[in-house]
C-alpha positions, 0 to 999 in steps of 0.5 A: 782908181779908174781900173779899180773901179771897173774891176769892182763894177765888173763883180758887181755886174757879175753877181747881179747877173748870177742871182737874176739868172735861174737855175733850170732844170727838167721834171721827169715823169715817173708816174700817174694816179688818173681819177674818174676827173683829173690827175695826181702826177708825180715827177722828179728833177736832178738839179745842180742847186748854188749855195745860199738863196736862188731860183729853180725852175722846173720845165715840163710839168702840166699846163693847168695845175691846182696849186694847192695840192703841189707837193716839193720834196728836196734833200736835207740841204735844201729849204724849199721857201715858196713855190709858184706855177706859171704856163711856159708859152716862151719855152720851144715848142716841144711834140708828142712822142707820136710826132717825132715817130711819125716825123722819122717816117717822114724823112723816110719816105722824103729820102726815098722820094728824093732817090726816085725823082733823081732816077726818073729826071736821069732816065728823062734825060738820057732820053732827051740825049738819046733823041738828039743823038739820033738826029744826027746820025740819022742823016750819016752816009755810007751806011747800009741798009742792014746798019740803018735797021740795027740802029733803028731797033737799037733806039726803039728798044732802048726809047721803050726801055727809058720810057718804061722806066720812067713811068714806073718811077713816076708811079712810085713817086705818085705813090710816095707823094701820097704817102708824104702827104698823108703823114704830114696830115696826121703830124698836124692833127697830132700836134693840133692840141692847143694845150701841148704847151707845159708849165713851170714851177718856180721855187724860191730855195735855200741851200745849205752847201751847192750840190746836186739835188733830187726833187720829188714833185707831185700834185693835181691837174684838172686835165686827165680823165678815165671813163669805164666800158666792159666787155662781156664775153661768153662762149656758152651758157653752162660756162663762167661769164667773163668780164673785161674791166677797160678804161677809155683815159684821156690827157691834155696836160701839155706833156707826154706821158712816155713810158710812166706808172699808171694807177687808175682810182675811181675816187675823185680827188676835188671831193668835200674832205670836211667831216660832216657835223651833226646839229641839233634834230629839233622836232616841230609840228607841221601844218595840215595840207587842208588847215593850211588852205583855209588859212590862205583863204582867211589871209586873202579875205583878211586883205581885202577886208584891209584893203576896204577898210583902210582908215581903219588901223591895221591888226597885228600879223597872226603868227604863222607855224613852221612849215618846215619838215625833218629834212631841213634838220637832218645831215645826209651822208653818202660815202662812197667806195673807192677802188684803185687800179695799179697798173704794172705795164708802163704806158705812153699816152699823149697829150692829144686829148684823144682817148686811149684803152687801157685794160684793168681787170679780168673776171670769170664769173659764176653766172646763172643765165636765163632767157628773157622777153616781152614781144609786146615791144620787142619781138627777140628773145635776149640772153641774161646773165644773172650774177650775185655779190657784185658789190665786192667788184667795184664796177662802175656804170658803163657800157658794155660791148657784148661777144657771144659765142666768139661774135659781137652781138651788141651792147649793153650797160652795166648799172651796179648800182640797182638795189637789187642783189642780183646784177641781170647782165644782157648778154645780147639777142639770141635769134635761135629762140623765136618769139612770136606775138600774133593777135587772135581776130576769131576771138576778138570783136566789138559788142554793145550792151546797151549804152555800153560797148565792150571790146576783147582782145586776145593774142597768142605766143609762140616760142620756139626753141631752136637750139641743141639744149634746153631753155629757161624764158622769162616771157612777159605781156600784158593787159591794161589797167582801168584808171576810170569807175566807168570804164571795166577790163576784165583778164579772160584768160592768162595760160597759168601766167603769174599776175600783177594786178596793179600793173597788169603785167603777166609773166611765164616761166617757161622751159623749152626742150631743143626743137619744141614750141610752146604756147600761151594765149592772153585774152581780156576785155573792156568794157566802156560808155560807148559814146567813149573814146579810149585813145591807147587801147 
């Protein structure tokens, strides 16, 4: 019975050890759907699944996830019965693939330091030998006078030759120390990330029969982004734009993206799904803006009447109308276009939460280009591109970095979302189309007619065209705007200028041919109290 009974103990402490035991196993990452905030991630895992019930867990997903959106697909003999994430602080510390490359140079290069201080420890040591040798010898006798001087340049040339050698390997060694050195450096920065630890998804299954089985996981995590640049690239103006579509992608999901699918979307997966429901518009009437200001002042007075009398019983409240508009009863609705870009290249992104470029798309466009300027505040002359039906690009706002005739000139933002349909791209400052503003001191001065003083003010602008081919030039200024009955300004003159009114802006349109200079003069006056002061004038 006692043999028995240990042989029956033993099972049971075998089963019990069998069901607490989960079965492991790795996911693989096979691709990646990056959103302008967060991530889809999709992986898979081979695992060799006991029959009947128990416990898997999956290393090396991401180390945040939204659990509701965890998908788990398994083979028909498996029932999947929950799922759970946990962050995997105890697994070993796992590094980046840029660690380990960055490790393999390491060990190069503390193998070649290690060949180079053995070198120059043996030189010094024969040195060492060689400088006691030659004490003892140096008292020999009998030799002569020729055998002493053969072996005094023996030692002096092979001390010069040990002692160069030396300095040479110790140079090397400096030079390999710096080396070591600094990639131990950037191995720390690289495995600084404190969100290099991954997760684990632990999942309750049935299985019908013990087999291998493939897992298909996917679902979201908050830690990945992509942010949009361009680059603008033209050659000359008669020529198509080109337009670079580039993403800038960060990660620090805690796992490394080696050699996985990339898709970029500019959709955004944490958005309200829940279809909008219209209510009832009810239409009331609003309250007159002045009706509304008397009743204040009757409330008001209404109170201190209260509060004078106030043994008398106070009178019912009056019944105060809705103040409420049509907004307050109307549902907006603002649906936003999405555009995803696969990428056929697989990619290598660590998890270092640092950002990595990543090219989307390519455009030549039709592009008509203008120049354009307003020296008033900027005395250059900048470079447009004009571009229509830009809507059907799905370009977002960003930065753009402009090159111009194969040079970077500077930077510059595309904004799609101007309601305009024309896209105006500045393609950057060109300093062969010379603006310059000049004020007229001949025809300016100050006059006082009475108890009025009028000032007039007048500027000259030049432009100068000094390219091989004709120009186009927006060219605006301006005159101000009275915003006072006493106060009168007065446009003199404006060179044929199309003129804004209520803004007081003037603008020329204006074709140079190579090597000309044109002119325009804006002249105006303000006339004002001249006990006055008009502080921006």
């Amino acid at each position: 019975m006692k043999v028995l009974w240990i042989s029956v103990s033993l099972c049971l402490i075998t089963f019990y050890t069998m069901a607490q035991n989960p079965v492991t196993g790795q996911a693989s990452l096979e691709s990646v759907t990056v959103y302008r905030q967060g991530a889809e991630l999709n992986h898979k895992a081979r695992i060799n699944v006991p029959k009947g019930r128990s416990e898997l867990v999956i290393n090396n997903v991401a180390n945040e996830v939204d659990e509701n959106s965890i998908q788990i697909a398994a083979g028909t003999n498996v029932t999947i019965m929950s799922v759970t994430f946990e962050k995997n602080f105890l697994k070993e510390e796992q590094h980046s693939s840029a660690y380990w490359k960055l490790d393999d140079s390491l060990k190069v290069i503390t193998r070649e330091l290690t060949k180079t201080r053995n070198a120059r420890v043996a030189e010094e040591n024969t040195l060492v030998l060689l400088d006691k040798n030659q004490s003892l010898n140096g008292g020999t006798n009998g030799s002569t006078v020729a055998e002493l001087i053969k072996l005094a340049d023996y030692y002096k040339s092979k001390q010069v030759e040990l002692r160069n050698n030396v300095a040479v390997l110790k140079e090397k060694e400096l030079v390999l120390e710096k080396k070591a050195t600094q990639i131990g450096q950037q191995m720390q920065e690289v495995d600084a990330n404190p969100n290099k630890t991954g997760g684990s998804l632990i999942l309750q299954v049935m299985a019908e029969n013990a087999a291998a089985t493939d897992i298909a996981i996917s679902y979201i995590t908050p830690n990945a982004y992509w942010t949009v640049y361009y680059d603008l690239r033209s050659d000359k103006t008669t020529e198509p734009l080109k337009i670079l579509y580039k993403a800038n992608v960060m990660q620090s999901t805690g796992i490394d993206w080696k050699k996985v699918k990339l898709t970029l979307s500019t959709g955004n997966p944490s958005q309200n799904g829940t279809a909008p429901v219209l209510s009832a518009w009810f239409l009331r009437y609003g309250v007159d803006p002045a009706t509304l200001v008397r009743r204040d002042g009757l409330v008001m007075q209404n109170r201190l009447q209260m509060m004078e009398q106030k043994a008398m019983p106070a009178a019912p409240p009056m019944a105060e109308e809705d103040t409420k508009g049509i907004a307050d009863f109307t549902t907006a609705n603002e649906n936003q276009l999405s555009a995803t870009f696969d990428i056929d290249i697989p990619y290598d992104i660590a998890p270092t939460g640092k950002q990595h470029s990543v090219t989307l798309k390519e455009y030549t466009l039709p592009a008509r280009y203008k120049y354009y300027a307003v020296p008033k505040s900027d005395p250059d002359a900048f470079l447009m591109a004009e571009i229509t039906d830009y809507e059907k690009f799905n370009f977002l706002p960003g930065e753009a970095n402009i090159i111009f005739e194969n040079m970077y000139v500077g930077k510059s933002f595309i904004d799609p979302n101007a309601t305009s349909d024309t896209l105006n791209l500045s393609v950057g400052r060109d300093k062969k189309v010379i603006v310059k503003r000049e004020k007229i001191t001949d025809v300016a001065g100050v006059k006082f007619l009475g108890s009025q003083k009028r000032q007039t003010f007048t500027y000259e602008i030049r432009v100068r065209n000094a390219k091989k081919e004709a120009v186009d030039l927006l060219l605006k200024d301006q005159y101000p705007v009275s915003t006072d009955k006493n106060m009168e300004v007065e446009l003199l003159e404006s060179s044929d200028a199309a003129v804004n009114t209520e803004t007081g802006v003037l603008t020329w349109k204006l074709n140079i041919a190579p090597g000309e200079t044109k002119k325009v003069r804006l002249s105006y006056s303000v006339k004002y109290p001249k006990d006055k002061i008009i502080a921006n004038l």
